[in-house]
N, C-alpha and C positions, 0 to 999 in steps of 0.2 A: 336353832332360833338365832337371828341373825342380831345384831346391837340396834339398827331401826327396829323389829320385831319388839324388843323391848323397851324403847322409849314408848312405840302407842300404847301396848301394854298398860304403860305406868302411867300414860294420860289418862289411858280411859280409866282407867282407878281414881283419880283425881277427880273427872267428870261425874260419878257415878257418886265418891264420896261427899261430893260438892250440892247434887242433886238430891240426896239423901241428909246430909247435917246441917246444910249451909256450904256459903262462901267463904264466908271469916273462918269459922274453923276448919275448913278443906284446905287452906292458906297455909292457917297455922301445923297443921301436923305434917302435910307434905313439904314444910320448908317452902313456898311459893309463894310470890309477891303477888298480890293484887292487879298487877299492871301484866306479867306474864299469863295470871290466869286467864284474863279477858282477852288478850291475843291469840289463847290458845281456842277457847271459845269459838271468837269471832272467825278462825280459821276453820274450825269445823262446821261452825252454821255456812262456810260460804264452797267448801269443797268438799264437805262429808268425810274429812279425811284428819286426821291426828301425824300422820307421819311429820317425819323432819322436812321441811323444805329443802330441797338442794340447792345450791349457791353454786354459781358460778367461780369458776376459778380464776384469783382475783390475776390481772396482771402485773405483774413487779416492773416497776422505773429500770433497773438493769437488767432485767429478762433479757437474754439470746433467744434470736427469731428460731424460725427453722431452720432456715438457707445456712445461717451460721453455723448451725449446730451441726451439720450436716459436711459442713466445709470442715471444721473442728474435729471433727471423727476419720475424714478422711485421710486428712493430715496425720492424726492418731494411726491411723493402718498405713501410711506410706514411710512414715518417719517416727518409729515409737521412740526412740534414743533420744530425740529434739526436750528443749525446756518451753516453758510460756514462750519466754520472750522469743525464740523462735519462730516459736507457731504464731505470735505477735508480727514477727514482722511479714511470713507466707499472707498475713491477711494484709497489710499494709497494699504488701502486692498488687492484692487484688481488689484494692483500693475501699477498705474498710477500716476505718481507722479505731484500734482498741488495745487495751493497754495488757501488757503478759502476767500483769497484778488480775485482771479480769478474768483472761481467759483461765489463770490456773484455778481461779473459784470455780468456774464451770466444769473444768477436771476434776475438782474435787467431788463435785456435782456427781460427776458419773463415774467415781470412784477409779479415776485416772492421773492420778494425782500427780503419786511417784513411776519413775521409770521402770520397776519392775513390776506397778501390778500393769504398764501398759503391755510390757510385753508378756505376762501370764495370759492376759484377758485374749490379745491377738494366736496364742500358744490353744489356746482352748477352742475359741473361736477357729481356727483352722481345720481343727477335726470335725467341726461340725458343717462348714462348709458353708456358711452364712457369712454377709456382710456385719460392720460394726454398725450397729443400731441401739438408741436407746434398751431398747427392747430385748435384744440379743446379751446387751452389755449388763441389764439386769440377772438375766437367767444365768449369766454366769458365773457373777456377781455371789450370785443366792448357792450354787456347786461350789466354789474357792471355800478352802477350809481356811476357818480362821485362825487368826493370828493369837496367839497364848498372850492370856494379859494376868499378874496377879492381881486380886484382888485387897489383899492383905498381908504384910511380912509375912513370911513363910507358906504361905500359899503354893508358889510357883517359883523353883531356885531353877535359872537355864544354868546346863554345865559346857562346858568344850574343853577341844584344845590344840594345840597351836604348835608349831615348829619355832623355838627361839632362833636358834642358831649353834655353831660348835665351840666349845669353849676350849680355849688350850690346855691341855693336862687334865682336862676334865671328860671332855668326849663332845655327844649331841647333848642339847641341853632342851626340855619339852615343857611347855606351862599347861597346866590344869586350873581352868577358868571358873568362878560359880560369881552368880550375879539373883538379887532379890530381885525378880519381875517387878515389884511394887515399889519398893523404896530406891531400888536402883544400889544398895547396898554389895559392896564386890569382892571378892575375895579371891586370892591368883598364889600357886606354890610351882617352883621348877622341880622338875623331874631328871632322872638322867634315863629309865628308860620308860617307856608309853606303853601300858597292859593297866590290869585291873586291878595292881598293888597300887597304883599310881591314884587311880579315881576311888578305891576304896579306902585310901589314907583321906583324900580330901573330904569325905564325907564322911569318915569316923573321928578325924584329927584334929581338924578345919572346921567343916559347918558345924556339925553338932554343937560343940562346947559354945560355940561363939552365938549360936540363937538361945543356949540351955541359958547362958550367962544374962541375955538380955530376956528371958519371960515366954521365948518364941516357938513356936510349935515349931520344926521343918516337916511339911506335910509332903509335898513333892518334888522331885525334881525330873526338869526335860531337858532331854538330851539327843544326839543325832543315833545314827546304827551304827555306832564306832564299836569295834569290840571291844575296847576298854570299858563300855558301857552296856553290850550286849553279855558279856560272860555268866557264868554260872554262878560262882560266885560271890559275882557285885550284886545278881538277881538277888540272891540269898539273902545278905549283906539287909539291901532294901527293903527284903520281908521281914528280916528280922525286926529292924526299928520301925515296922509300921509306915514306911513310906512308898506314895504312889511312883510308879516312872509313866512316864508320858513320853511317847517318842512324835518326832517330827516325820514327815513323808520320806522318802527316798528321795532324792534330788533335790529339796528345798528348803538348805540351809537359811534363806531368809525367815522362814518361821523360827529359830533360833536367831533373829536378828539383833537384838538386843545385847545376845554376850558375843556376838560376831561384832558390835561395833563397841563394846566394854575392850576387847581382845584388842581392837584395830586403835584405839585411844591408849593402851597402856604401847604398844608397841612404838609409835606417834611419839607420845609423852615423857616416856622412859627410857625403852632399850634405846631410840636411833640416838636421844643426846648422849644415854650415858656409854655407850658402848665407844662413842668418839672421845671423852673428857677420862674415862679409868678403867684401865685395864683387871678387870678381876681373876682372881688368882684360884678360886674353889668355889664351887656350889654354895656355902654358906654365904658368901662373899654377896654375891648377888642375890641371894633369897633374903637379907638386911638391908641391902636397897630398896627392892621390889618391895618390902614389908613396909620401909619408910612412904615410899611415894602410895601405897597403901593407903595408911594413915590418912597422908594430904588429899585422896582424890575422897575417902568416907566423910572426913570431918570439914574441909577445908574448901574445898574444890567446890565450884556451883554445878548441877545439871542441871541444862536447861531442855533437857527430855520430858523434867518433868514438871516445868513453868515455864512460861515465858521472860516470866524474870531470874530463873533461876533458884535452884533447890539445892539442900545439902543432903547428901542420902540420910547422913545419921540422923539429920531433924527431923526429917520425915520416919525413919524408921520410931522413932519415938513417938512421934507424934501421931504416926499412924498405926499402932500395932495393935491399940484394943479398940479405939470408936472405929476405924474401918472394919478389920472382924468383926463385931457384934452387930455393927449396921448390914453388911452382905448374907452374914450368917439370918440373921430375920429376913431378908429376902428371898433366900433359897431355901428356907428349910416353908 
């Protein structure tokens, strides 16, 4: 039964009890105003019919025509690497004048936003051997698996990890990344070698105590097919303490995007100044730095990943850790 199916349904129940007790209390128990009844009425004494009317689809003041849209797409399959304003000034060209603030709404539109899902979509679309089309850019659209979001601190911790660099006297030196999908809350330890002592310390040593300390469940964590992540084990390890692993596709690291650019921000932020201003002498040396700039990016630091104006993880982590779980949790259960 389809959702029209059910609104005549629920007229004709209204008609029937309206014909049977009255108008006023046919009003009062279906919740229906007087003014609606009589339209509904007078719709069926003139077409026999109770269904919804369909309504024309309104046209929007900044609606893109076709011709544009079509221009816009193809632009998309010649040039997916371009931004708006590029593709702003290709139409200029061709003597249409609109601004790259516009055309990126319209990308957004069709889920073209950023530059890697144009080029997944174009990736997919190739094997199928169809042009880019509203149409096409749906269906594939609807295959693209999604993108891992937490819902609630501890929800969803992404892991990775990273190549620091070689440290004198020290050897190579490897960071083990964990990031709260929700709160954006981070947590980053050097290693000297990269196996599954390395991601099993971080998630018995590290996560644990630091969500036990603040109330938080850690229920999962996603990770790539690293073997520090795939061993026997870390499997173990994860079954022991009741936690899910979620792994991402073979080749696409950007579903892990979030501690890919946690990773690319401490790298940025921390190692390039501090590796130029002090030379450190031991592993502990630099895991009291790292620990400090810690600190400053949880408490201090704004994301604006997760505002427009700007968010502190640890506020959010507080602020979000029992009304977000309890609100999601009554939605899915």
């Amino acid at each position: 039964m389809t959702s029209s199916d059910v609104i005549v349904n629920q007229r004709r129940a209204l008609m029937i009890y309206a014909d049977r007790h009255g108008i006023s209390q046919a009003c009062r128990v279906f919740h229906v105003s007087r003014t609606s009844f009589y339209k509904l009425k007078a719709q069926w004494l003139k077409t026999g019919s109770l269904a919804p009317q369909v309504r024309r689809r309104p046209k929007m003041p900044n609606e893109m025509g076709l011709s544009n849209k079509k221009l816009l797409l193809k632009l998309v399959q010649q040039h997916p690497s371009w931004g708006p304003r590029r593709y702003a000034a290709a139409f200029r060209q061709e003597g249409i004048a609109i601004t790259g603030e516009a055309l990126w709404r319209h990308l957004k539109r069709f889920g073209l936003n950023r530059r890697f899902q144009r080029l997944v979509y174009l990736e997919r679309l190739q094997g199928t051997h169809q042009p880019v089309t509203e149409r096409t850019l749906r269906r594939v659209r609807q295959s693209l698996p999604k993108l891992f979001q937490g819902l609630w601190p501890g929800h969803i911790v992404a892991l990775d990890t990273f190549y620091v660099g070689h440290l004198k006297g020290v050897g190579r030196i490897y960071q083990m990344t964990g990031i709260d999908l929700c709160s954006r809350y981070g947590w980053a330890k050097c290693y000297t070698n990269l196996g599954q002592d390395a991601s099993i310390d971080l998630v018995e040593n590290v996560l644990l105590p630091k969500f036990y300390a603040n109330g938080v469940q850690l229920e999962s964590v996603l990770t790539d097919n690293g073997t520090e992540f795939t061993g026997g084990r870390f499997q173990r390890m994860l079954g022991a303490y009741d936690i899910a692993h979620l792994r991402i596709p073979k080749g696409k690291p950007i579903l892990n995007g979030t501690c890919e650019r946690f990773q690319r921000t401490i790298a940025e932020e921390f190692y390039q100044p501090q590796f130029r201003q002090r030379f450190f002498r031991s592993l502990q040396d630099l895991q009291l730095a790292l620990d400090s700039y810690l600190t400053y990016y949880n408490f201090q630091r704004l994301h604006f990943g997760l505002s427009p104006n700007g968010l502190i993880p640890s506020d959010v982590l507080k602020a979000k850790q029992h009304t977000l779980r309890h609100r999601f949790k009554k939605l899915l259960t």
